[in-house]
ROLUM-871700 format. One record per residue (C-alpha): residue number from 1; x, y, z; residue in one letter; chain. Coordinates in steps of 0.05 Angstrom, whole numbers. Layout:
<nodes>
num=NUM&xx=X&yy=Y&zz=Z&residu=a&chaine=A
...
</nodes>
This chain:
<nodes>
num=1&xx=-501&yy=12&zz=570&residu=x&chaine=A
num=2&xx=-448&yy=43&zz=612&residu=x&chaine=A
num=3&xx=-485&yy=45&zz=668&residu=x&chaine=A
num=4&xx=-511&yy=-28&zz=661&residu=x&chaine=A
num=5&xx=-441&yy=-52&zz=660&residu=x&chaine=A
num=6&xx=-426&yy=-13&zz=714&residu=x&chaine=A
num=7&xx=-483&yy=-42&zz=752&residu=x&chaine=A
num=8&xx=-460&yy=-107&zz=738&residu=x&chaine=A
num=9&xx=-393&yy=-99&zz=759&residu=x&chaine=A
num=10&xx=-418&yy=-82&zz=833&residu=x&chaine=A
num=11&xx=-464&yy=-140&zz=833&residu=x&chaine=A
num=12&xx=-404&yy=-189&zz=808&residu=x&chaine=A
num=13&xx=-360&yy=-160&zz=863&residu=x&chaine=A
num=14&xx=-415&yy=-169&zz=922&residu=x&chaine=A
num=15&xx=-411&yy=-237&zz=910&residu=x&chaine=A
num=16&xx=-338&yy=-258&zz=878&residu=x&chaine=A
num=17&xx=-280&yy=-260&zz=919&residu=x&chaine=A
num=18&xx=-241&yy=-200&zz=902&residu=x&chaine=A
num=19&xx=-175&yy=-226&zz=938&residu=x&chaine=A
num=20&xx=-148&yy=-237&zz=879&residu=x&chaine=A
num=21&xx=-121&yy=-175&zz=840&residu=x&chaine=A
num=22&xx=-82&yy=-211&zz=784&residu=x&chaine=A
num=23&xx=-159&yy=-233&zz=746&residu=x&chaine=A
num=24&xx=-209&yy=-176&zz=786&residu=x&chaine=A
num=25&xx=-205&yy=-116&zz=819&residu=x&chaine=A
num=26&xx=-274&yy=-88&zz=855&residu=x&chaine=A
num=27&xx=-301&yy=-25&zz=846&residu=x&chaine=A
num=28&xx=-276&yy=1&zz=910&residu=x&chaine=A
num=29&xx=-203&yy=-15&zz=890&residu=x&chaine=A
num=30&xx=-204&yy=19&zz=820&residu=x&chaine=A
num=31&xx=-236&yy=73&zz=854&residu=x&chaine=A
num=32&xx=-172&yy=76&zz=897&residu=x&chaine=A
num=33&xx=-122&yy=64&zz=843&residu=x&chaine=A
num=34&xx=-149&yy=123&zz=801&residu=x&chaine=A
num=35&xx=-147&yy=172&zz=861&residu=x&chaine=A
num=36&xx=-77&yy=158&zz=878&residu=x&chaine=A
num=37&xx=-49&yy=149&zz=801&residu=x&chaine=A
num=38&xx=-84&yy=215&zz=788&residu=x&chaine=A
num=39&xx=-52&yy=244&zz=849&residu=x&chaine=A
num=40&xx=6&yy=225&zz=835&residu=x&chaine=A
num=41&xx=8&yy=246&zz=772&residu=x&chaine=A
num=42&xx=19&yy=181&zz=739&residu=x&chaine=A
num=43&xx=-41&yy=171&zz=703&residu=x&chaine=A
num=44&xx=-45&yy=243&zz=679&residu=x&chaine=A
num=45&xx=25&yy=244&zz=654&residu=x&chaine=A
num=46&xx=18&yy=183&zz=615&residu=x&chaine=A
num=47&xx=-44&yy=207&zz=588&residu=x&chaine=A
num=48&xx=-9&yy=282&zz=568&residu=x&chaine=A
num=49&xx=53&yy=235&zz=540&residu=x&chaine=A
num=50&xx=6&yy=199&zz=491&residu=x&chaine=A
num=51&xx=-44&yy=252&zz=472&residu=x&chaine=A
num=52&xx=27&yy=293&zz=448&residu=x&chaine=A
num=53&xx=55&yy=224&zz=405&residu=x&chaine=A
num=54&xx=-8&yy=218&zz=378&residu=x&chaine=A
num=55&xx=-23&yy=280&zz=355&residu=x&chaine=A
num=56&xx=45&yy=301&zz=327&residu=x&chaine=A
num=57&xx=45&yy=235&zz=285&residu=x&chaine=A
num=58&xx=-21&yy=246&zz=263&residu=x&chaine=A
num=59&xx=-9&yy=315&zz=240&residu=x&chaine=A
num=60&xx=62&yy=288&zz=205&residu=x&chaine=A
num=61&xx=21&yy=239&zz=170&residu=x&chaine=A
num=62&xx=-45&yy=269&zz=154&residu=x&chaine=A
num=63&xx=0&yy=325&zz=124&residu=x&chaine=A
num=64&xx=34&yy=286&zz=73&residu=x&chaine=A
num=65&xx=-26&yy=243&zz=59&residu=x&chaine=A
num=66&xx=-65&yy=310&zz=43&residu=x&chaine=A
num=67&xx=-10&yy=331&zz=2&residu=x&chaine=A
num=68&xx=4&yy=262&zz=-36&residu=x&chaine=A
num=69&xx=-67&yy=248&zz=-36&residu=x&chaine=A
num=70&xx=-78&yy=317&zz=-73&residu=x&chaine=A
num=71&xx=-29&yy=311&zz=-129&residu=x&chaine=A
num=72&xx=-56&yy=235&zz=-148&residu=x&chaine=A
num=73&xx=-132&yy=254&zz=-148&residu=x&chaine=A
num=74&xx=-105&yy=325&zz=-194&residu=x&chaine=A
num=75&xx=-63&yy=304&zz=-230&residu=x&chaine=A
num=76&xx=-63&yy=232&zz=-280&residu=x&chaine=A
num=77&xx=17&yy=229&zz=-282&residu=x&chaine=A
num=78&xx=30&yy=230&zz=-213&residu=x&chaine=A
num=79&xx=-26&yy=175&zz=-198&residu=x&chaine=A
num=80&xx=1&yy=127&zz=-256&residu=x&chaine=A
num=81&xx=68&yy=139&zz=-216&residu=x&chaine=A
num=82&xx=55&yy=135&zz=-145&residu=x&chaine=A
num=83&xx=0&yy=93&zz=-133&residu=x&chaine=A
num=84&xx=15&yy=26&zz=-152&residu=x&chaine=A
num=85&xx=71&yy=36&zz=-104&residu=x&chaine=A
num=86&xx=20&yy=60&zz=-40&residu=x&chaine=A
num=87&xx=-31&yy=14&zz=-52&residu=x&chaine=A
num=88&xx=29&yy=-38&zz=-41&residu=x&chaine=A
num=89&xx=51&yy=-5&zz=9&residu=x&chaine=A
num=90&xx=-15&yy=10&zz=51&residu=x&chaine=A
num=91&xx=-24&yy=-79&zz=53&residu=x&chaine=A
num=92&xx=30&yy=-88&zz=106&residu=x&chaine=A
num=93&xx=-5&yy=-93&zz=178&residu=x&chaine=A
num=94&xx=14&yy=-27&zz=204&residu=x&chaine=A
num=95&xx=52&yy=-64&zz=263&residu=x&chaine=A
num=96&xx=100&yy=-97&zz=209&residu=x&chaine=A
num=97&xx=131&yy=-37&zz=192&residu=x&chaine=A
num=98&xx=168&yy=-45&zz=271&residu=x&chaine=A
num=99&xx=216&yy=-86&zz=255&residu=x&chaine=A
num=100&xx=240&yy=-39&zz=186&residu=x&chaine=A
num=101&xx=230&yy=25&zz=229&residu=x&chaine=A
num=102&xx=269&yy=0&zz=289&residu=x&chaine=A
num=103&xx=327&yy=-17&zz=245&residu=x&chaine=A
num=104&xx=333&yy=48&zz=219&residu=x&chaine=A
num=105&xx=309&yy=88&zz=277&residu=x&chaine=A
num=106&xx=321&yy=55&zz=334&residu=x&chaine=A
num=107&xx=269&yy=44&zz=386&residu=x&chaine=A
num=108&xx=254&yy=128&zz=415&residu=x&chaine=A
num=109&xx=218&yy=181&zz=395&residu=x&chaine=A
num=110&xx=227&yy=182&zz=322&residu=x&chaine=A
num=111&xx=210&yy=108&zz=306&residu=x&chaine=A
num=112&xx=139&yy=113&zz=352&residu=x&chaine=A
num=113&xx=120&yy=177&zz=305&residu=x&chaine=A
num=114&xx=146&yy=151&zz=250&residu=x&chaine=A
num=115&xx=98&yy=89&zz=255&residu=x&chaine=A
num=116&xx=40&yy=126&zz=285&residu=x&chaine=A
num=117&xx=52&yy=172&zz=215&residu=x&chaine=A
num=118&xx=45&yy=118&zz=174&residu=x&chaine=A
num=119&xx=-18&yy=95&zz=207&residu=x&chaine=A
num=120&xx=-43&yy=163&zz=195&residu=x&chaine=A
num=121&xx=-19&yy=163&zz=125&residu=x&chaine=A
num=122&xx=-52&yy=118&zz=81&residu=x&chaine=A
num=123&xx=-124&yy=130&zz=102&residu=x&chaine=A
num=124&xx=-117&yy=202&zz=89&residu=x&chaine=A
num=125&xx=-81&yy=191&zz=22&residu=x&chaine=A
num=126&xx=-127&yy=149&zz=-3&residu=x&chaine=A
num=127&xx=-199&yy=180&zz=15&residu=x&chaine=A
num=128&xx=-166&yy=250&zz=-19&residu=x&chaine=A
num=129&xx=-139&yy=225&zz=-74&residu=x&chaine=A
num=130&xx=-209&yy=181&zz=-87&residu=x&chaine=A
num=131&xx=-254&yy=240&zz=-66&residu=x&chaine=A
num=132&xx=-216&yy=290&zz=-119&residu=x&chaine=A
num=133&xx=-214&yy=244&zz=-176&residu=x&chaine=A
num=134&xx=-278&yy=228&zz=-172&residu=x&chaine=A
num=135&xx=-320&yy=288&zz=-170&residu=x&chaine=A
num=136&xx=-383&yy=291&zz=-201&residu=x&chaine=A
num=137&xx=-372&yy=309&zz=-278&residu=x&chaine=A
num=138&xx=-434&yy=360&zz=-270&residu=x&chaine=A
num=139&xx=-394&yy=407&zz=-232&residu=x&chaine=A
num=140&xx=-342&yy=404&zz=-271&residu=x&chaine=A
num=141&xx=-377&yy=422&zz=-332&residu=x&chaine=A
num=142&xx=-397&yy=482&zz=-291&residu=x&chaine=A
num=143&xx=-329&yy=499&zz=-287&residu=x&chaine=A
num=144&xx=-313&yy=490&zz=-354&residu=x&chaine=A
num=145&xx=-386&yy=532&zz=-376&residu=x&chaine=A
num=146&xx=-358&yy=596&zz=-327&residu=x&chaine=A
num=147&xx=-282&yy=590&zz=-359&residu=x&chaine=A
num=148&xx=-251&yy=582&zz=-291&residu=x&chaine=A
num=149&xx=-172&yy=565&zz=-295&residu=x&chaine=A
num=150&xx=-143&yy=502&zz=-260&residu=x&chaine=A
num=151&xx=-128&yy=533&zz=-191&residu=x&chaine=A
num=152&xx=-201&yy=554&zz=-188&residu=x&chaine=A
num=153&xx=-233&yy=501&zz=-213&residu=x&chaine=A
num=154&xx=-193&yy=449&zz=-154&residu=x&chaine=A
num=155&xx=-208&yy=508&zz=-100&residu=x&chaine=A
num=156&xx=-269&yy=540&zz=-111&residu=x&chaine=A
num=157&xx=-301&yy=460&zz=-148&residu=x&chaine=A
num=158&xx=-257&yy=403&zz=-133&residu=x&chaine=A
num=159&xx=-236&yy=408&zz=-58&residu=x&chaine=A
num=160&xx=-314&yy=443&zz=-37&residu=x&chaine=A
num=161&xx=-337&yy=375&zz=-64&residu=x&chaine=A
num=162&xx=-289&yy=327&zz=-39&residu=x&chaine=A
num=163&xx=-284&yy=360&zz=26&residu=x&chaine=A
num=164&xx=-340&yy=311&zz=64&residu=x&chaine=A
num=165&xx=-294&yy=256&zz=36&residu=x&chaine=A
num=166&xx=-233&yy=283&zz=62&residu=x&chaine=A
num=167&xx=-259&yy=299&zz=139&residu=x&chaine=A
num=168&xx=-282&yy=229&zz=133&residu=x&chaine=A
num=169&xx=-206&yy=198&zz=120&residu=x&chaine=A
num=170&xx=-179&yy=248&zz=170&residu=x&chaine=A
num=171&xx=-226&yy=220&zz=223&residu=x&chaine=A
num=172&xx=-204&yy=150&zz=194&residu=x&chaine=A
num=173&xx=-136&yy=166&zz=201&residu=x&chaine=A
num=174&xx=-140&yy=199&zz=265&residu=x&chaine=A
num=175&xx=-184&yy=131&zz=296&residu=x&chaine=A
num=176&xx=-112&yy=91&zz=261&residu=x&chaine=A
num=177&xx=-56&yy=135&zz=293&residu=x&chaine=A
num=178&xx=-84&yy=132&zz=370&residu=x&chaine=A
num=179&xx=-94&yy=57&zz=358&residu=x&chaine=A
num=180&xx=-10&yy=58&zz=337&residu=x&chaine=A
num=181&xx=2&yy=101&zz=384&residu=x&chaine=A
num=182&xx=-20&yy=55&zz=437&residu=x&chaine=A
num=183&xx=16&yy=4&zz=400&residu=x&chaine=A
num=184&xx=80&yy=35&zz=395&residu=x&chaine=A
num=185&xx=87&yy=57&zz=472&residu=x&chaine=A
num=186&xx=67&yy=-14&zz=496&residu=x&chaine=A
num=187&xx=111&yy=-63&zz=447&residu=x&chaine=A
num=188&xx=167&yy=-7&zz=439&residu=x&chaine=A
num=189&xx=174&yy=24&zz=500&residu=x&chaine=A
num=190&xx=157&yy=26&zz=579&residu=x&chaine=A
num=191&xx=206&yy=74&zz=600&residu=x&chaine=A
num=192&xx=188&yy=131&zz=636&residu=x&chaine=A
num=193&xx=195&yy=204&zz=624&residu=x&chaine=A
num=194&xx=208&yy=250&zz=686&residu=x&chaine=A
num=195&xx=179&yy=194&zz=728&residu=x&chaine=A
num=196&xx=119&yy=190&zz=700&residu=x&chaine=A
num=197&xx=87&yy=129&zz=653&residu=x&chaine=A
num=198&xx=114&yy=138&zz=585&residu=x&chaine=A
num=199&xx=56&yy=130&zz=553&residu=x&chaine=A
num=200&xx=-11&yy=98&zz=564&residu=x&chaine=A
num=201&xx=11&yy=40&zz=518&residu=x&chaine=A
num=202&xx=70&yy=34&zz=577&residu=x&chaine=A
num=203&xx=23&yy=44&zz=623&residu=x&chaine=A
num=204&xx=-9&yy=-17&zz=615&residu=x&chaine=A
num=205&xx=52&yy=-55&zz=606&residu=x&chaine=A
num=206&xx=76&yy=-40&zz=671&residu=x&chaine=A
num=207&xx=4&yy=-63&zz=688&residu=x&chaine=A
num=208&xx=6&yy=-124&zz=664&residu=x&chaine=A
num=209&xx=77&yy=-145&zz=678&residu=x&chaine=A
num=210&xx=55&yy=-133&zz=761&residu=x&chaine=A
num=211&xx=-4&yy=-166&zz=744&residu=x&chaine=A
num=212&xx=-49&yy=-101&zz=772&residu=x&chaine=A
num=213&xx=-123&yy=-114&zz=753&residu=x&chaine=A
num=214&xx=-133&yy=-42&zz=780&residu=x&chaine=A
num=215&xx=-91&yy=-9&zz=730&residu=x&chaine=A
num=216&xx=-110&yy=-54&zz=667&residu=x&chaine=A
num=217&xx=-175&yy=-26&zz=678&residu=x&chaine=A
num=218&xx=-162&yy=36&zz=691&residu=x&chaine=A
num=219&xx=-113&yy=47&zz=622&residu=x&chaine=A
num=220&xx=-170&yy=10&zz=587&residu=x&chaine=A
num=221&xx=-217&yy=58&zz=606&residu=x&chaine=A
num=222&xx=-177&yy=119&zz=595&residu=x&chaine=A
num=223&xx=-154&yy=91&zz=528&residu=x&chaine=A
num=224&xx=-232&yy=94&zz=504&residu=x&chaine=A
num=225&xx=-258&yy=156&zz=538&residu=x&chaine=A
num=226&xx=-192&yy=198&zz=505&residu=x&chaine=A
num=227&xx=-206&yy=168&zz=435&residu=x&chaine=A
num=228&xx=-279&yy=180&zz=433&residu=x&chaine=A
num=229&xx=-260&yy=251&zz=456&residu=x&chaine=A
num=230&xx=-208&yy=258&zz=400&residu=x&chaine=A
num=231&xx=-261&yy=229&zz=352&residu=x&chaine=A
num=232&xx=-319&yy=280&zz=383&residu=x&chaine=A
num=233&xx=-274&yy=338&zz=362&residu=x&chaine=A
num=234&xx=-253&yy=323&zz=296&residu=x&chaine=A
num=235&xx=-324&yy=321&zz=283&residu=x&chaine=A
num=236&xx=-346&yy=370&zz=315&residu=x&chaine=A
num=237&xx=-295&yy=411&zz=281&residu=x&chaine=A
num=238&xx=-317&yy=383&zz=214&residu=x&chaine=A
num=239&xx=-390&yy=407&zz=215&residu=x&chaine=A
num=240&xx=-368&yy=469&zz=238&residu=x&chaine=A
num=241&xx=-326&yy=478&zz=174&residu=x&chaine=A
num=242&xx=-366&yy=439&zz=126&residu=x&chaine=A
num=243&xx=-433&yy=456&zz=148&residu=x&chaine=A
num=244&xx=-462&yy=407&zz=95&residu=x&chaine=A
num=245&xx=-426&yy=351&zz=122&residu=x&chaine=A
num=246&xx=-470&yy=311&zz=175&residu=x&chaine=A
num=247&xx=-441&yy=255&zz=223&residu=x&chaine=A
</nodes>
């Protein structure tokens, strides 16, 4: 399919005119922009800038939905206390939460992570706190049969089980936090960091604001080939760990 598209790109351009870089760019000028954005230093930096938010709100966020998730699936107190409140909470559009986070935050650093945690957040809490509270009552039983305590019943019964479950709302939440991330850096901020894009998100801000065809295209394209990456790994990473757990 890539290739196809490709192919029909170079046809389109042999016989539009290309004169006008607001609505198309040819082949032969993306080609162009890439080598001197990449030389630069541009493109690379923008792409280093959001690779970093993204993965330091993801970990933020994946990390305390692990951890809440846990303690609702374990134990019946916490979920009759906390989620009514997060599955309120995980309605709002993740984009909604701007406006609350800017007002307390600001509009640096700290708010963009902050909402690219969230994003990462819910998923995560929810697929582990589902996953542990619902293991099958057959294993259990097991448990209960060889005398094991709590602690090794959730780590040697509960968590083995719910693991598949768990990679699955980690890959979920990962898919959630680039797509805020993006977010974030292109309706917070286009500023620029040493020179270079702050962001891919502001990347394609400063894009479309000097209406360059070229470099819509380009950020487009680097947005999807760096997420499928990201996504690649995680699951890569999750077979390797969970050997039982196909893609």
């Amino acid at each position: 399919m890539p290739l196809l598209l490709v192919a029909a790109w170079l046809a389109y351009s042999l016989v539009r005119d290309a004169g006008d870089s607001a609505t198309f760019t040819s082949p032969n000028a993306f080609a162009i922009a890439v080598a001197k954005d990449t030389a630069s230093g541009f493109l690379p930096g923008a792409i280093v800038a959001t690779l970093a938010r993204a993965i330091a709100g993801f970990l933020i966020g994946a990390g305390a939905g692990l951890t809440v998730g846990l303690a609702i699936g374990l134990w019946r107190p916490v979920d009759r206390l906390l989620s009514p409140t997060i599955d309120s909470a995980r309605q709002v559009a993740l984009f909604a939460w701007i406006p609350l986070l800017s007002a307390w935050l600001g509009n640096g650093e700290a708010m963009k992570v902050s909402l690219i945690s969230l994003g990462a957040f819910f998923p995560v809490a929810l697929a582990t706190a589902v996953a542990c509270a619902n293991v099958s009552r057959h294993y259990l039983e097991v448990g209960q049969v060889l005398e094991l305590s709590r602690r090794q019943e959730v780590s040697k019964i509960i968590l083995p089980a719910a693991a598949p479950a768990i990679v699955a709302g980690l890959e979920l939440g990962l898919n959630i936090a680039w797509l805020g991330t993006i977010g974030a850096e292109y309706l917070i901020g286009t500023g620029y960091i040493n020179g270079m894009g702050d962001g891919l998100g502001a990347y394609l801000a400063q894009a479309r604001e000097y209406a360059r065809m070229d470099r819509i295209l380009i950020g487009v394209i680097a947005l999807a080939l760096v997420g499928l990456a990201l996504d690649r790994f995680v699951s890569w990473s999750s077979r390797k760990v969970f050997p039982w757990h196909r893609q």
